[in-house]
C-alpha positions as MATLAB code, in Angstrom:
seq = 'XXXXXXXXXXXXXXXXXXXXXXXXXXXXXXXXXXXXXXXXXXXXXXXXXXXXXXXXXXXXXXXXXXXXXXXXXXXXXXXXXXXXXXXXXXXXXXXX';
ca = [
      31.797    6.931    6.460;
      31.273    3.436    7.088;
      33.151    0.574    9.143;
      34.470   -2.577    6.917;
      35.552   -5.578    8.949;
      37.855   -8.173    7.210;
      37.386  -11.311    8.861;
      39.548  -13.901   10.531;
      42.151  -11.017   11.152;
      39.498   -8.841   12.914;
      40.962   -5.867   10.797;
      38.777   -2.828   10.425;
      38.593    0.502    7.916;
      36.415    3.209    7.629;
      35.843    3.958    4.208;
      34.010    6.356    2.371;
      31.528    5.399   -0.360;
      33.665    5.834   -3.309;
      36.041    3.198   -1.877;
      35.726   -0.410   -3.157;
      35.896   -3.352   -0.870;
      39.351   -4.608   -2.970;
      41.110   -1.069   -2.279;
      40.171   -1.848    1.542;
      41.530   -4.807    1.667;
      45.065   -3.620   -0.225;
      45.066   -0.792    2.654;
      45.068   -3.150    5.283;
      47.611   -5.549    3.707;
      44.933   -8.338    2.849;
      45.256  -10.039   -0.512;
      41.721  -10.886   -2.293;
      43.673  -12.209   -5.004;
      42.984   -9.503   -8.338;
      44.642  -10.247  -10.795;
      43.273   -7.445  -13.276;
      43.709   -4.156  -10.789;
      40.492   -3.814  -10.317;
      38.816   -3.925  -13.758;
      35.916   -6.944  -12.803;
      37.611   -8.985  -15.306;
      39.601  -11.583  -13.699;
      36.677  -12.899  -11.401;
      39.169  -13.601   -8.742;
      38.660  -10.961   -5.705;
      35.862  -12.671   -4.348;
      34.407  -11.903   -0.558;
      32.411  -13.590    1.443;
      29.822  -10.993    3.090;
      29.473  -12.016    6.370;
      27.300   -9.192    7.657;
      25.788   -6.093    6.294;
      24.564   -7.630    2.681;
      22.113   -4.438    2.734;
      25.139   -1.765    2.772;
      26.320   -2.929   -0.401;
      25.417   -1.574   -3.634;
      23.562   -3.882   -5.619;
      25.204   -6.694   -8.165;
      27.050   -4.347  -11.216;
      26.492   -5.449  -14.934;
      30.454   -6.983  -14.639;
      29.489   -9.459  -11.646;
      25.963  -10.360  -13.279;
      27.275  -13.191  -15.220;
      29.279  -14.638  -12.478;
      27.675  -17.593  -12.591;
      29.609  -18.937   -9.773;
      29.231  -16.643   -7.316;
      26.891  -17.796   -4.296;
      24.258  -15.628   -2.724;
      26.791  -14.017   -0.056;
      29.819  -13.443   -2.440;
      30.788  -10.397   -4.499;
      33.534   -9.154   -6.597;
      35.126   -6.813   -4.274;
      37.023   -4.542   -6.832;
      32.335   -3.774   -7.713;
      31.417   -3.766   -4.039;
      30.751   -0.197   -2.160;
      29.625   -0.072    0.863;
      26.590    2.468    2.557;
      26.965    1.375    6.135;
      29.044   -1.411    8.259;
      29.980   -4.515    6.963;
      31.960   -7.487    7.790;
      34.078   -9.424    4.818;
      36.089  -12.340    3.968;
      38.147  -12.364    1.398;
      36.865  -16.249   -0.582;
      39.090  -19.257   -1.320;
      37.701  -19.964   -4.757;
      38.237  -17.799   -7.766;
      38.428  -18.296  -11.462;
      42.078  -18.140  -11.998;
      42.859  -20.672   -8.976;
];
């Protein structure tokens, strides 16, 4: 199990690592803005990773051509997690 951290609300889970960051976020109530349920195809439930970079599974074929995407953000619907982490869910996103 590991601790995710949704920043400003302070809001933690623990989550187990077949749990993505997006189905975290929809347990605690917070909106990261999918639009596709999850699939990697909308682009739009992007994070900020705060802290913990390192407990996240590396970038998956779907967010490799993100070209967008700064060094810090992820897809969260592709993101799961090895050990703690603290999130934001991002203002930008494809579909505005």
């Amino acid at each position: 199990m590991a601790k995710v951290t949704f920043q400003p609300s302070g809001l933690s889970l623990e989550i187990d690592g077949d749990v993505t960051l997006r189905d975290a976020a929809h347990t605690l109530g917070i909106d990261v803005q999918d639009r596709c349920g999850g699939q990697g195809a909308c682009c739009n439930c992007i994070i900020m990773v705060l802290e913990g970079m390192v407990n996240i599974n590396p970038k998956t074929h779907l967010e490799q051509p993100v070209f967008y995407l700064e060094k810090n953000e992820r897809l969260s619907c592709q993101c799961k997690i090895t050990g703690d982490v603290v999130v934001e869910p991002g203002l930008k996103s494809l579909g505005g």
